[in-house]
C-alpha positions as CSV (number, residue, x, y, z in Angstrom):
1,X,108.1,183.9,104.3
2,X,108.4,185.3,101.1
3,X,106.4,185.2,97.8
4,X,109.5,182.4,96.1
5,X,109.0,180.4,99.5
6,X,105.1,180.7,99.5
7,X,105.3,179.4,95.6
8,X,107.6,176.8,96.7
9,X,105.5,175.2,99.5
10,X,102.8,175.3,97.0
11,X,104.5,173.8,94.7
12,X,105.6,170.6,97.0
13,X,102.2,170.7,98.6
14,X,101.0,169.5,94.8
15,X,103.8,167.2,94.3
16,X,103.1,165.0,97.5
17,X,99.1,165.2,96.3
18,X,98.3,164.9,92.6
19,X,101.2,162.8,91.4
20,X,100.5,159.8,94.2
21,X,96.8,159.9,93.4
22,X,97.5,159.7,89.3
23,X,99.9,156.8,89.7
24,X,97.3,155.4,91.6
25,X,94.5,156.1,89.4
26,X,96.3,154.7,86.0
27,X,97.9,151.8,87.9
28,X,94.2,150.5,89.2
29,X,92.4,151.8,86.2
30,X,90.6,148.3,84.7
31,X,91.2,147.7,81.2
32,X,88.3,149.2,78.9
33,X,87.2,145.9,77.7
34,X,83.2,145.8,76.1
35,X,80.3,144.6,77.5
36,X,79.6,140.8,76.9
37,X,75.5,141.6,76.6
38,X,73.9,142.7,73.5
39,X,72.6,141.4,70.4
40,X,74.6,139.4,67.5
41,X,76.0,136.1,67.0
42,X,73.6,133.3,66.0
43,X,71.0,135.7,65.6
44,X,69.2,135.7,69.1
45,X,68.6,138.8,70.9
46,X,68.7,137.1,73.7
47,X,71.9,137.9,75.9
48,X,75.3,136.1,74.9
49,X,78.0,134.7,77.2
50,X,80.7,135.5,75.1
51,X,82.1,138.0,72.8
52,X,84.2,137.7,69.5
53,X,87.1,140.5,69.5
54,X,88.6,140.6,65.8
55,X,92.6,141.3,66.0
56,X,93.2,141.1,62.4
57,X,90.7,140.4,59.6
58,X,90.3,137.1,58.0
59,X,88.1,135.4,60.2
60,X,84.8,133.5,60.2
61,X,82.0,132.8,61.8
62,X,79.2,129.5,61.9
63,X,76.4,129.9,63.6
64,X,75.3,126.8,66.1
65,X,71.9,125.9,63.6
66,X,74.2,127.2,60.3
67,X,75.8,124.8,58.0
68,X,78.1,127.7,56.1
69,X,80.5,129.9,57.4
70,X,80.5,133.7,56.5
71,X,83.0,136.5,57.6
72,X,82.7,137.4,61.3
73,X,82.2,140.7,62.8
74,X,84.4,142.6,65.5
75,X,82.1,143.0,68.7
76,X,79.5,140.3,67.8
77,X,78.3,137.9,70.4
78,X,78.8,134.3,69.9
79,X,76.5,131.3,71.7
80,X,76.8,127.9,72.4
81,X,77.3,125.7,69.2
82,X,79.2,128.7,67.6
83,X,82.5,127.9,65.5
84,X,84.7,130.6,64.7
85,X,87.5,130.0,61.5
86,X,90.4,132.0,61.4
87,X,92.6,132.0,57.9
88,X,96.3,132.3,57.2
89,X,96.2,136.0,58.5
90,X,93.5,136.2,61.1
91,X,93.7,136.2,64.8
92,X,90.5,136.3,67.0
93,X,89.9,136.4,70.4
94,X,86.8,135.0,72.6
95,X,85.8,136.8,75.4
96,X,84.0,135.0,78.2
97,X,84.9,137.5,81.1
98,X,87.1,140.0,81.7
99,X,89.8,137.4,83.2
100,X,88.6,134.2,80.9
101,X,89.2,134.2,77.2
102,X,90.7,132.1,74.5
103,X,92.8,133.3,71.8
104,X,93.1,131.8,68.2
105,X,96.2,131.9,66.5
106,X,96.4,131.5,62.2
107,X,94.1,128.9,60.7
108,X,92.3,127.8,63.5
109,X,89.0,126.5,64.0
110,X,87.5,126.6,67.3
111,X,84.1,125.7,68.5
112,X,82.3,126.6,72.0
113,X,80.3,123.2,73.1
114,X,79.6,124.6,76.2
115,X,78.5,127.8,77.5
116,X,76.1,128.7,80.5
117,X,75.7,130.9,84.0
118,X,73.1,129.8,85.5
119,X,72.9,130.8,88.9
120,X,76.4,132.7,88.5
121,X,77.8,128.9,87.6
122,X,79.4,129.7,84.7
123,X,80.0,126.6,82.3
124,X,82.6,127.4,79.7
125,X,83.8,124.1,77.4
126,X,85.8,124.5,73.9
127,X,86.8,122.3,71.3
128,X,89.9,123.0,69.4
129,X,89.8,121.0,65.7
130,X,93.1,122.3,64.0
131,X,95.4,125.4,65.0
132,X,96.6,127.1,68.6
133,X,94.8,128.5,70.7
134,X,96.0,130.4,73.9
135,X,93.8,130.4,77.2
136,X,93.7,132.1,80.4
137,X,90.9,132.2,83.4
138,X,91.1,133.5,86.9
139,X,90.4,131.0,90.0
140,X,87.3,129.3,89.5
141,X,85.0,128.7,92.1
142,X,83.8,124.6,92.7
143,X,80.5,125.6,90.3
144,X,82.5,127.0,87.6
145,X,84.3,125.2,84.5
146,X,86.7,125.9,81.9
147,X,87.6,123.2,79.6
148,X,88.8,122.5,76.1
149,X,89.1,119.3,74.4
150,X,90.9,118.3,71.1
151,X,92.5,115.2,69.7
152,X,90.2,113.1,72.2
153,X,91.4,115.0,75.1
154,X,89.7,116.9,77.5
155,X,91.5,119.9,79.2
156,X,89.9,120.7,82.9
157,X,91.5,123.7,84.7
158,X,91.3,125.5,87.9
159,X,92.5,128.7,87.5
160,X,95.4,128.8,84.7
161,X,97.5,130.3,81.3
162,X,97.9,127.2,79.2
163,X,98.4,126.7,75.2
164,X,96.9,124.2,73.3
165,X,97.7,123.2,69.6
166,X,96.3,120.5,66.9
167,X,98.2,119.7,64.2
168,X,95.2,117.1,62.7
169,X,92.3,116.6,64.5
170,X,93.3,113.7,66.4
171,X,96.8,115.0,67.2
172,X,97.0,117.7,70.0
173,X,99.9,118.5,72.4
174,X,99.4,121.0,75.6
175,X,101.8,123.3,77.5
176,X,100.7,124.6,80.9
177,X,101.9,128.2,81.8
178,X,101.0,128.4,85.1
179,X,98.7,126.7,87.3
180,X,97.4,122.6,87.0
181,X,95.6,121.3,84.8
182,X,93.8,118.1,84.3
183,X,94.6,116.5,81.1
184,X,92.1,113.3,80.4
185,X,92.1,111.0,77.4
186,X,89.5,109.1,76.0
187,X,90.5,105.8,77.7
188,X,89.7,107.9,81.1
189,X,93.8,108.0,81.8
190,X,94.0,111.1,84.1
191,X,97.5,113.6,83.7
192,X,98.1,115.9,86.1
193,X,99.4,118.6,84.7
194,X,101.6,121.1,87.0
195,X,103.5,124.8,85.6
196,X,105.4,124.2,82.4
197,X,104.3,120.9,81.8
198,X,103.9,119.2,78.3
199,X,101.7,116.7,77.2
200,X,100.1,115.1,73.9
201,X,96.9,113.4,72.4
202,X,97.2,111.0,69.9
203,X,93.4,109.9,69.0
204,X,92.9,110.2,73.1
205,X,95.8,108.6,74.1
206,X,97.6,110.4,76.0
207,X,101.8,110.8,76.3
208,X,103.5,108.6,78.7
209,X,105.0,110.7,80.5
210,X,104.2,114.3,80.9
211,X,107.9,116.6,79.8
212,X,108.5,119.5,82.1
213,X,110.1,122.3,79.9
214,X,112.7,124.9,81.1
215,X,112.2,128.8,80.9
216,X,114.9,129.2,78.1
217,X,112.3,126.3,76.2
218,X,108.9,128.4,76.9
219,X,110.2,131.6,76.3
220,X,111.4,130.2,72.5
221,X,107.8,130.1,71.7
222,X,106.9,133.2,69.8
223,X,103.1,132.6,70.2
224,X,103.2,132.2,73.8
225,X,105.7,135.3,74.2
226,X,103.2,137.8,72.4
227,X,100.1,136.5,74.6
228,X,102.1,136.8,77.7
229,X,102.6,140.3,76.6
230,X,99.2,140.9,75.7
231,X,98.0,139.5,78.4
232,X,100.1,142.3,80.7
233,X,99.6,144.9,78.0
234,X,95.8,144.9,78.0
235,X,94.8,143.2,80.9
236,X,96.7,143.8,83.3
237,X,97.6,140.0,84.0
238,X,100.8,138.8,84.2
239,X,104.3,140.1,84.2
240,X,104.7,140.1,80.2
241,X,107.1,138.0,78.2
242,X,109.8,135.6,79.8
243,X,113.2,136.1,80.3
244,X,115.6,133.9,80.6
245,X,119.2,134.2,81.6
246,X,119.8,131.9,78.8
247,X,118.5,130.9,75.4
248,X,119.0,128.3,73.5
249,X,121.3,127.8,70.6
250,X,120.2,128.4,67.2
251,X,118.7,124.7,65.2
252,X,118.7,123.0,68.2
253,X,114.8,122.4,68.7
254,X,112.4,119.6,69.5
255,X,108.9,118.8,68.1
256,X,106.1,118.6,71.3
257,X,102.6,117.1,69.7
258,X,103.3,119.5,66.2
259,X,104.8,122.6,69.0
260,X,108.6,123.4,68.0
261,X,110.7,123.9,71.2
262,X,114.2,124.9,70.9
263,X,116.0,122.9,73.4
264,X,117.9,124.8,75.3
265,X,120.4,124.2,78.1
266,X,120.2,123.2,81.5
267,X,119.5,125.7,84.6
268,X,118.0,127.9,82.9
269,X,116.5,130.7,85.0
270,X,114.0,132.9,85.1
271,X,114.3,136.7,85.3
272,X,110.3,137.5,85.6
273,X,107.2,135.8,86.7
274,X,104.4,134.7,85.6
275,X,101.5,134.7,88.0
276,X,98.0,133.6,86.2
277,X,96.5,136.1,87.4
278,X,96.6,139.7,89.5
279,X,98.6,142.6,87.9
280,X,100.9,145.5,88.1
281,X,99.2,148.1,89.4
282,X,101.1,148.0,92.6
283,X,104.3,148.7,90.4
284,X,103.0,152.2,89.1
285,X,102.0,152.9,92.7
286,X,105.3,152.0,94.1
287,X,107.1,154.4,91.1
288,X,105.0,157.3,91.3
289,X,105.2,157.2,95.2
290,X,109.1,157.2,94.6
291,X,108.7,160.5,91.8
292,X,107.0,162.3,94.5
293,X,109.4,161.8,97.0
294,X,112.4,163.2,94.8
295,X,110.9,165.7,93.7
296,X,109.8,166.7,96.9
297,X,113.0,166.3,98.5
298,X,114.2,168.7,95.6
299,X,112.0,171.1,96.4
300,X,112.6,171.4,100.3
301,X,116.3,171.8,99.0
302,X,114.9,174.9,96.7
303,X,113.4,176.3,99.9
304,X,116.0,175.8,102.4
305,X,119.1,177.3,100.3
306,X,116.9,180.5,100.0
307,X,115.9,181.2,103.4
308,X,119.4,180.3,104.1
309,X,120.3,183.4,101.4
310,X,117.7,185.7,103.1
311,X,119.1,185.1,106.3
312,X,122.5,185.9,105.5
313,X,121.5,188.8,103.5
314,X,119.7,190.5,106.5
């Protein structure tokens, strides 16, 4: 074998090796997401359960024994009690664990009534008073809760992506993602709550009848569409934004407790998934896998054709 052939062998030897392992290794690489220990908050330097993570600037913060908001910081912890205020221009998100957090849209307020781990039984209860908020946890175990309340209703979920906005405080209308979630009003009237599902609250009574929206309908919410990506973008969670095979027309919407759907036609399908939880990783395996095999293949090519040459030659 000559020195070309030597080189080429080489050469495929480090294509079937390194590019596997670093599709592999960015594939399962965990998003860098910060600690949720430290010191901040309400003041106590105690450890927090939750952490505040500041998307753009205008928002606030109100400590649980505080009567007065003041401008929050990126990073701080937050407690129990804790209200955080976001303005016309600020977007927040809370951090309970690396696979449970709410987002707050625009002019949201949004205070955490609930917040424990004792034992590893973590406890995690919101109240929304006016705004959006988005919301995602992975499966919960049977000591584990994530709930959020508003308009007199009371949010319980297993395992879900759901969205949840208030128009007044005693006006709130939910969409369920993915998942089930248990939608109770304050006259103990139990929804269950199955994937794209709509409900309101009017002063915790709850709508009659629960509307199950099509994929053309979710996917016409711009709030929900730039979570969904975020959610895949820096989570790993999720397959991104919907698609569906058909949108819409343009004016033709429909007002869901203060959430503007556009109506959109019947049969409706959809192009992508959206799991609640897991993530591509698998994808960037399956792709790099594929690179190596081409360019291997390529390379055997290289090597045949010139001992092919050499043969002939001699």
């Amino acid at each position: 074998m000559n020195a070309l052939s030597r080189r080429c062998v080489v050469a495929v030897f480090a294509v079937m090796v390194i590019v596997p392992i670093a599709a592999a290794s960015a594939a399962f690489a965990a998003p860098d997401r910060a600690h949720l220990a430290g010191s901040g908050g309400s003041g106590d330097t105690t450890e927090a359960l939750a952490k505040l993570v500041i998307t753009e600037n205008g928002v606030e913060f109100k400590a649980a024994d505080k009567s007065a908001f003041k401008p929050a910081t990126d990073g701080q912890n937050l407690r129990e009690g804790d209200t955080i205020r976001t303005d016309a221009t600020g977007l927040a998100e809370i951090d309970y664990t690396d696979t449970s957090y709410t987002r707050l849209d625009v002019d949201t307020t949004f205070t955490i009534k609930k917040l424990t781990d004792e034992k590893g039984a973590r406890q995690v209860q919101g109240s929304l008073d006016t705004g959006r908020t988005w919301n995602r946890t992975a499966t919960l175990t049977e000591s584990e809760s994530f709930e959020q309340e508003g308009a007199g209703a009371n949010a319980v979920v297993l395992g879900t992506v759901f969205l949840i906005q208030c128009d007044t405080p005693d006006h709130c209308a939910i969409i369920v993602f993915d998942h089930v979630v248990r939608y109770s009003g304050a006259d103990n009237v139990t929804k269950e709550l199955t994937t794209h599902a709509a409900c309101d609250s009017k002063a915790g009574v709850l709508c009659t009848d629960p509307e199950i929206l099509s994929i053309s309908e979710l996917a016409s919410i711009q709030f929900a569409q730039d979570n969904l990506d975020r959610d895949l973008a820096e989570r790993g969670l999720g397959e991104g934004r919907l698609r569906a095979s058909a949108y819409p027309p343009s004016g033709n919407t429909v007002n869901i407790g203060g959430i503007v759907v556009s109506r959109g036609p019947s049969g409706s399908s959809l192009s992508g998934g959206i799991p609640f939880t897991g993530s591509s990783s698998q994808t960037g395996v399956h792709v790099g896998v594929g690179i190596a095999l081409v360019l291997m293949g390529g390379a055997l090519f290289v090597i045949t054709k010139r001992r092919r040459q050499e043969t002939f030659e001699t």
